[in-house]
OpenMM code with the backbone's topology and positions (N, CA, C; nanometers):
from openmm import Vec3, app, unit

residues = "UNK UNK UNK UNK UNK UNK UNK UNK UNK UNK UNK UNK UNK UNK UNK UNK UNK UNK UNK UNK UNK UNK UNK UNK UNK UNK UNK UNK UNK UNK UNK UNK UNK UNK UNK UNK UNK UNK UNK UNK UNK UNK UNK UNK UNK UNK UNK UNK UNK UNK UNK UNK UNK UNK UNK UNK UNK UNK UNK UNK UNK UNK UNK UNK UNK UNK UNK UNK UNK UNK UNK UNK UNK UNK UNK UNK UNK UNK UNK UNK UNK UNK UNK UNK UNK UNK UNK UNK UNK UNK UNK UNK UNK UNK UNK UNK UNK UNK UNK UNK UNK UNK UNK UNK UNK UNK UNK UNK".split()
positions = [
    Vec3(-0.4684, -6.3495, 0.5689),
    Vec3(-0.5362, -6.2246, 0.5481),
    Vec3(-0.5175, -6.1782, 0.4056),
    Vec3(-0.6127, -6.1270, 0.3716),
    Vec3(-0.6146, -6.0635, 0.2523),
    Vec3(-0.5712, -5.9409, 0.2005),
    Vec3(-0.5060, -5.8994, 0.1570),
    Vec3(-0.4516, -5.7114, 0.0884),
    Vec3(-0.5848, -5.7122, 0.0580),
    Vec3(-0.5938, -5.5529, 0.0904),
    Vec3(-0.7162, -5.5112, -0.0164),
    Vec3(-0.6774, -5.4560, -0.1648),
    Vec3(-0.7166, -5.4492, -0.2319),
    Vec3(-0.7021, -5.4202, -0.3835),
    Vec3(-0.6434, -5.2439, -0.3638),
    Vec3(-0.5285, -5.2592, -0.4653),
    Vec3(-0.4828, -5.1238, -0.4708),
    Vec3(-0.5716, -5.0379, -0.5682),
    Vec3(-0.5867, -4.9056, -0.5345),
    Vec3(-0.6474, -4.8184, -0.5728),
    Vec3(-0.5742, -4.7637, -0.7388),
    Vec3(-0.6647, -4.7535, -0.8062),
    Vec3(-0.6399, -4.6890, -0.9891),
    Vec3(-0.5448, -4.6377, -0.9768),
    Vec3(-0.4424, -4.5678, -0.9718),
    Vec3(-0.3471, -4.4526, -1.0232),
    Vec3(-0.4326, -4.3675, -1.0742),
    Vec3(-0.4175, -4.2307, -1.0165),
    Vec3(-0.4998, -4.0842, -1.0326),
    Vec3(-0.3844, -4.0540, -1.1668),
    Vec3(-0.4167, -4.0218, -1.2676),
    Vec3(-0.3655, -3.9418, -1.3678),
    Vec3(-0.3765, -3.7957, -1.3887),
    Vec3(-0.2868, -3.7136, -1.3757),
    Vec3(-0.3125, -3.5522, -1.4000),
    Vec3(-0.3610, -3.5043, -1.5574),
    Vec3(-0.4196, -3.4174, -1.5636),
    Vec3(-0.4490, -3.3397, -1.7050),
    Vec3(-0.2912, -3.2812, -1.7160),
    Vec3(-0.3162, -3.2524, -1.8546),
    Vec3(-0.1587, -3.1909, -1.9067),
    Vec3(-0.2137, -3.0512, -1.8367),
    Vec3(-0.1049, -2.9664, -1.8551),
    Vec3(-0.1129, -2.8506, -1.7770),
    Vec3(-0.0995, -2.7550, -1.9361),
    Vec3(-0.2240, -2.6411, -1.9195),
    Vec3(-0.2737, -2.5900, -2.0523),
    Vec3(-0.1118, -2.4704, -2.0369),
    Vec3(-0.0928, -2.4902, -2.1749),
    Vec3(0.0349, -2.3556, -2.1904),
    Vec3(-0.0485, -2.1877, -2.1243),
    Vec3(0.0913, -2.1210, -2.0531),
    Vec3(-0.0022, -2.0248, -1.9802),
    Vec3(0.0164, -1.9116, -2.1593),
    Vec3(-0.0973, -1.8614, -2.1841),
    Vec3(-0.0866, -1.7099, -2.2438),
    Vec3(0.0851, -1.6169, -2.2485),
    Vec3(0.1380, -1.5940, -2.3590),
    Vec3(0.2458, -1.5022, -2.2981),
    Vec3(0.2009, -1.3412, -2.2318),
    Vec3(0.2515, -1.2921, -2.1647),
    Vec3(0.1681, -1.1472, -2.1244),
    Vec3(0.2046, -1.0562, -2.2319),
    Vec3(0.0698, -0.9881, -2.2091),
    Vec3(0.0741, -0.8764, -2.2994),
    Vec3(0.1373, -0.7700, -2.2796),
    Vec3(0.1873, -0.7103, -2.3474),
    Vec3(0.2896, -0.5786, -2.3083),
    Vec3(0.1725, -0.4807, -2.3261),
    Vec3(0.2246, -0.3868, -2.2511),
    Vec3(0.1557, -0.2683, -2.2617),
    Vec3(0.1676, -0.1304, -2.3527),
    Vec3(0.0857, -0.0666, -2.3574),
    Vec3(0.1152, 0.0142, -2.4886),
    Vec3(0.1141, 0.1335, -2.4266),
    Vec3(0.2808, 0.1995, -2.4983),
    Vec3(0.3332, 0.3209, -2.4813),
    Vec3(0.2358, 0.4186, -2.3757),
    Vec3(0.1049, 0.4327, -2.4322),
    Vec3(0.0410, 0.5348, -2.3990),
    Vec3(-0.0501, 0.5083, -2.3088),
    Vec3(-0.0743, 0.3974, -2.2347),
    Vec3(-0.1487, 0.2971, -2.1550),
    Vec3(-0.1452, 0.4252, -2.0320),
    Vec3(-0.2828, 0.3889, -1.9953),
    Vec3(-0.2922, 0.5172, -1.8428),
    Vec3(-0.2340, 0.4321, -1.7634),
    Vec3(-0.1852, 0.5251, -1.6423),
    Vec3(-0.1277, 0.4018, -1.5375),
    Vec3(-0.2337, 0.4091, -1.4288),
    Vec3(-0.2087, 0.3113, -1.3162),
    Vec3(-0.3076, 0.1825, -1.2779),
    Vec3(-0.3057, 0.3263, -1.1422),
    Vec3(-0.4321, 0.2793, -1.0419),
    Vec3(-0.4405, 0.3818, -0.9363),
    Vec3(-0.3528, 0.3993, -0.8351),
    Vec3(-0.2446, 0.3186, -0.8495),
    Vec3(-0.1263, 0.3253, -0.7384),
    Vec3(-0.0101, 0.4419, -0.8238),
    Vec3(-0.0185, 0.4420, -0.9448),
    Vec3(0.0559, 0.5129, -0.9987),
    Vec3(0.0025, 0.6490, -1.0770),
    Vec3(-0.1739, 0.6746, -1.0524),
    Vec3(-0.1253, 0.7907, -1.1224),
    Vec3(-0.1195, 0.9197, -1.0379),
    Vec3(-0.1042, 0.9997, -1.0713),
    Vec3(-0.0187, 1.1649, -0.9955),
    Vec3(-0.1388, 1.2048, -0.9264),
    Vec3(-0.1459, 1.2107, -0.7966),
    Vec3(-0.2639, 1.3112, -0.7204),
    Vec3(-0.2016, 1.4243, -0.6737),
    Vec3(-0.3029, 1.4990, -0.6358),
    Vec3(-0.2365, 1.6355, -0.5636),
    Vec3(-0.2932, 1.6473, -0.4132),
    Vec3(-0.1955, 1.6711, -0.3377),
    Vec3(-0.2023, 1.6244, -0.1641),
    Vec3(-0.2801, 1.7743, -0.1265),
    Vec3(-0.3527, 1.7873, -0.0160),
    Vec3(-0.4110, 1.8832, 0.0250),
    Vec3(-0.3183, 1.9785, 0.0989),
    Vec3(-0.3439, 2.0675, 0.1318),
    Vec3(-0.2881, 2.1637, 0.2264),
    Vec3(-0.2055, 2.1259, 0.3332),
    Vec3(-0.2886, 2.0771, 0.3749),
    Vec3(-0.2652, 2.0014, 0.5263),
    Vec3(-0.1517, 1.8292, 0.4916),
    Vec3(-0.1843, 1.7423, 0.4135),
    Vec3(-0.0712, 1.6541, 0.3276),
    Vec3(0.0206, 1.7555, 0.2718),
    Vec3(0.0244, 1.8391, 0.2288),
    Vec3(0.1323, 1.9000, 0.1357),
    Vec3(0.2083, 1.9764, 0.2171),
    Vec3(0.2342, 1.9921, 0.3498),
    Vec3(0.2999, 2.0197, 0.4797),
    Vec3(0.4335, 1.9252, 0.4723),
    Vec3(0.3673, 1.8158, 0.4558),
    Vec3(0.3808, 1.6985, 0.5198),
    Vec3(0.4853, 1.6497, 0.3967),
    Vec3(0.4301, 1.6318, 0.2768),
    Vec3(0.5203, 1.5402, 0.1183),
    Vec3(0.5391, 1.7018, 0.0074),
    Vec3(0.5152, 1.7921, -0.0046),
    Vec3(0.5218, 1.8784, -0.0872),
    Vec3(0.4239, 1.9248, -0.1293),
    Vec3(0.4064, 2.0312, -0.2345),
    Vec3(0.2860, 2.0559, -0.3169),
    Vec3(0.3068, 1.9806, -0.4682),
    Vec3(0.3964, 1.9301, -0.5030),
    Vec3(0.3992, 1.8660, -0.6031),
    Vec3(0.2767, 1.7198, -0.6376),
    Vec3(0.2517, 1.7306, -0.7548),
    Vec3(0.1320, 1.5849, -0.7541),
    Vec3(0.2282, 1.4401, -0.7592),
    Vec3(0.1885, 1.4014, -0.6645),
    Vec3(0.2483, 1.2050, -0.6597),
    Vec3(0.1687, 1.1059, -0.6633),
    Vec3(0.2255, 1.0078, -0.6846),
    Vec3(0.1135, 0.8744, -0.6823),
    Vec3(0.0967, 0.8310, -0.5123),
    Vec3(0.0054, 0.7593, -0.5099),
    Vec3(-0.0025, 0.7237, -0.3857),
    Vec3(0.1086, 0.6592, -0.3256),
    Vec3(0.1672, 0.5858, -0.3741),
    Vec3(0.2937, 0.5323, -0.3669),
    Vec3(0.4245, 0.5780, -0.2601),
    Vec3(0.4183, 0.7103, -0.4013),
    Vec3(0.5392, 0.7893, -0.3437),
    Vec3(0.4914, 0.9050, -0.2292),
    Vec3(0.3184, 0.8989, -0.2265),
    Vec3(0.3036, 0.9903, -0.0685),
    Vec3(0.3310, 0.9114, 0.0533),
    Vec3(0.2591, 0.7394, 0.0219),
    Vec3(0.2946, 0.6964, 0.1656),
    Vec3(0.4397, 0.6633, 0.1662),
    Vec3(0.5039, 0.6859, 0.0921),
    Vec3(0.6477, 0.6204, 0.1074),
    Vec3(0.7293, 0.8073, 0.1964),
    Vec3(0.6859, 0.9334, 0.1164),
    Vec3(0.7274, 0.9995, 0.2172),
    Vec3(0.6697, 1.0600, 0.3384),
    Vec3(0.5370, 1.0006, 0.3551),
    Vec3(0.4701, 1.0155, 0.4941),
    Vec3(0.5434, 0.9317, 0.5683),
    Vec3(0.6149, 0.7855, 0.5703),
    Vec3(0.7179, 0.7093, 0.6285),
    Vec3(0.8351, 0.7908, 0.6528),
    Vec3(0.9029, 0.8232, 0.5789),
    Vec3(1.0336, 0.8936, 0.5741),
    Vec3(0.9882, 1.0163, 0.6974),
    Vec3(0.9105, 1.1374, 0.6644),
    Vec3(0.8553, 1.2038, 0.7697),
    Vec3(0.8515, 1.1637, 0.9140),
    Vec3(0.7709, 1.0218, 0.9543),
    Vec3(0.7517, 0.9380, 1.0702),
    Vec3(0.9032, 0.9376, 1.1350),
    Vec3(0.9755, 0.8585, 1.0726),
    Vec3(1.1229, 0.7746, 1.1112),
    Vec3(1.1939, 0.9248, 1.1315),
    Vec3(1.1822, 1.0263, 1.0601),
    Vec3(1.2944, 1.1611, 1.0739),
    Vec3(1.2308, 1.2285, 1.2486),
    Vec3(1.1083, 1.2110, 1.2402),
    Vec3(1.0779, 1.2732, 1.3796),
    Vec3(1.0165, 1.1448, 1.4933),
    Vec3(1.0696, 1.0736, 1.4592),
    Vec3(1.0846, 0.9499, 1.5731),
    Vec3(0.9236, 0.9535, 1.6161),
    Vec3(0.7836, 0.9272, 1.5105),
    Vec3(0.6832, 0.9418, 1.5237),
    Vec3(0.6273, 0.8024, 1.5811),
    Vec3(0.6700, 0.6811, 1.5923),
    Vec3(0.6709, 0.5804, 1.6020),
    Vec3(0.6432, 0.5069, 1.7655),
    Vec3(0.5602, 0.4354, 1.7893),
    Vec3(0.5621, 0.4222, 1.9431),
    Vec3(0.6753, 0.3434, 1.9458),
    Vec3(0.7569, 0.3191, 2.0587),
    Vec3(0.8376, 0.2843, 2.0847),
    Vec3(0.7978, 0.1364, 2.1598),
    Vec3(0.7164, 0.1270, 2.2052),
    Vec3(0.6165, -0.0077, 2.2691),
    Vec3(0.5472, -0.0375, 2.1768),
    Vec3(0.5295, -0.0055, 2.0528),
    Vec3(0.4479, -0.0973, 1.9401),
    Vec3(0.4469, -0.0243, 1.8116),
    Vec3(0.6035, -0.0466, 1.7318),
    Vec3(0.6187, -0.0021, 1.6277),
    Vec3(0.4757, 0.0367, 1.5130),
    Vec3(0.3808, -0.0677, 1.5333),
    Vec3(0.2845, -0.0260, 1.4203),
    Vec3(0.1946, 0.0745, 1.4451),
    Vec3(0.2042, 0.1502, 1.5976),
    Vec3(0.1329, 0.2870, 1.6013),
    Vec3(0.2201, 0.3734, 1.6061),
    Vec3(0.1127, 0.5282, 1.4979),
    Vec3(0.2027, 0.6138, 1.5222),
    Vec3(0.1478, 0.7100, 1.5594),
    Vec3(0.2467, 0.7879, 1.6238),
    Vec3(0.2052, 0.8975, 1.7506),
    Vec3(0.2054, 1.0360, 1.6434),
    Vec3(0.1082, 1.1267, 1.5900),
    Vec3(0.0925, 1.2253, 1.5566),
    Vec3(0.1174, 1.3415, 1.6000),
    Vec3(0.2362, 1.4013, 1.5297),
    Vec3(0.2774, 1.5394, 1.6051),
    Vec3(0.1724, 1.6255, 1.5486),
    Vec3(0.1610, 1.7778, 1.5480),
    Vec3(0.0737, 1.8664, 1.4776),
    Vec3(0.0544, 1.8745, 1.3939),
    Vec3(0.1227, 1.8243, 1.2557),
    Vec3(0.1327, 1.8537, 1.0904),
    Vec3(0.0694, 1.7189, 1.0752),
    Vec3(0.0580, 1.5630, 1.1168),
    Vec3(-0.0003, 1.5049, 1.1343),
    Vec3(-0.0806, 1.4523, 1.1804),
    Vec3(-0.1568, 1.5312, 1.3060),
    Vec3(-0.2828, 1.5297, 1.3390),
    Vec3(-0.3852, 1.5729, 1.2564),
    Vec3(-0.3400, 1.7199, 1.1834),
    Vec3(-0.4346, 1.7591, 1.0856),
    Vec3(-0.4394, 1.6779, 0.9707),
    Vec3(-0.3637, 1.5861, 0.9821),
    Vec3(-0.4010, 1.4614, 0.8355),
    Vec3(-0.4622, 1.3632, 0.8690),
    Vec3(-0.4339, 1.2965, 0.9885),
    Vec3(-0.5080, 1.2174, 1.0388),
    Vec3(-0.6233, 1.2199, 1.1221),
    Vec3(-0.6238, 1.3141, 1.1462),
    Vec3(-0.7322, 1.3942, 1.2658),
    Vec3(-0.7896, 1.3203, 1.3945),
    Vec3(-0.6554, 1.3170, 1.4293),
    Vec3(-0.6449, 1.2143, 1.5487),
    Vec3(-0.5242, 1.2236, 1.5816),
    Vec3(-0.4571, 1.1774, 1.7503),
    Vec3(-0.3531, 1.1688, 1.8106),
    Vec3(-0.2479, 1.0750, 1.7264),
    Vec3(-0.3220, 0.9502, 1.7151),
    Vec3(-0.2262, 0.8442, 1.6513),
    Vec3(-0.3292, 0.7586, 1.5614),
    Vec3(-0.2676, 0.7100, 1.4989),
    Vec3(-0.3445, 0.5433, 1.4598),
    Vec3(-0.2659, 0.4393, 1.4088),
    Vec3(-0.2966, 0.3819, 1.3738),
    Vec3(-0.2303, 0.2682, 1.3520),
    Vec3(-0.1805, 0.2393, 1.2051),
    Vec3(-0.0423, 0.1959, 1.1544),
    Vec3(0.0172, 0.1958, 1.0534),
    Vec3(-0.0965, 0.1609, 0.8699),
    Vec3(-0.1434, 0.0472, 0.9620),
    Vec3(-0.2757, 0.0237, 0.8690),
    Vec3(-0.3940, 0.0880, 0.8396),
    Vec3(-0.4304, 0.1796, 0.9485),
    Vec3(-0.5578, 0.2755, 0.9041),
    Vec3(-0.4576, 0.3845, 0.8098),
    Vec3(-0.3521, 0.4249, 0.8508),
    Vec3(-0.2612, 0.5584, 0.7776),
    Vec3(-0.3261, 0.5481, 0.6401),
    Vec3(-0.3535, 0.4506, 0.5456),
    Vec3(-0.3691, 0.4649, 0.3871),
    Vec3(-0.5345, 0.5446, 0.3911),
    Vec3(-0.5948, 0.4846, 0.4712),
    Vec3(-0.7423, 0.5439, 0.5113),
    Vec3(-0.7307, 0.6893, 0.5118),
    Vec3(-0.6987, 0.7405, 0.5954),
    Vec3(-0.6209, 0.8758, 0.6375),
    Vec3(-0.6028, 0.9592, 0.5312),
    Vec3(-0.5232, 0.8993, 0.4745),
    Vec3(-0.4063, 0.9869, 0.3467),
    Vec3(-0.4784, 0.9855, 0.2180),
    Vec3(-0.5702, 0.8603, 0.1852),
    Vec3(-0.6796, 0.8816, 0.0720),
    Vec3(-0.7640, 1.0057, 0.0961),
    Vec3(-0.7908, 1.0533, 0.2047),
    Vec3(-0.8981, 1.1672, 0.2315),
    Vec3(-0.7873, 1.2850, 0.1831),
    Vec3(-0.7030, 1.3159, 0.1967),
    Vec3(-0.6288, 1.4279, 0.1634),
    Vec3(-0.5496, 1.4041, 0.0236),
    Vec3(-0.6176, 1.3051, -0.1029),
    Vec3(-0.5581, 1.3173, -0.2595),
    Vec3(-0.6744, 1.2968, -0.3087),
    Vec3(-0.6541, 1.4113, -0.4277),
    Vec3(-0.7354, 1.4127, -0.5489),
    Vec3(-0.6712, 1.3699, -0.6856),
] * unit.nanometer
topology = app.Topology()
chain = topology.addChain("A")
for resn in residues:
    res = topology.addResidue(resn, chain)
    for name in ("N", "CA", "C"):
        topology.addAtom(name, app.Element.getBySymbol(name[0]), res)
């Protein structure tokens, strides 16, 4: 029996040097996760009246959740809306992933 003929050797391209990154400059606006909104009435119950980035609202709309045990207990990723969070969500509960949906309607 015969081998069949071995196949070429595939050769790679050199790999192009990456760009170094550019730094950013002092006065650079920051990106939409970071710049300062101001929470509505009904959010500002909830994180303060002070302006935050989105960031730091959903991070203390969490903190809020976990302090009043808002959390289903049969499926951590829904959460059960007491009164200060119904009027943000405008709904009983929803789900951890719609919450950013939610909370965009109440920052400017």
């Amino acid at each position: 029996m015969a081998t069949p003929p071995k196949a070429a050797a595939k050769t790679k391209a050199p790999a192009k040097p990456k760009a170094p990154a550019k730094p950013k400059a002092a006065g650079a606006a920051p990106n939409a996760l970071q710049k300062p909104l101001t929470p509505s009435p009904e959010l500002a119950e909830i994180v303060g009246k002070d302006m935050l980035s989105r960031g730091q609202v959903v991070s203390k709309v969490w903190d809020y959740i976990r302090a009043h045990n808002l959390q289903n207990p049969a499926d951590k990723r829904e959460i059960l809306a007491d009164a200060k969070l119904a009027k943000v969500f405008g709904r009983d509960k929803c789900t951890m992933f719609e919450m950013n949906k939610y909370l965009a309607m109440h920052l400017k």
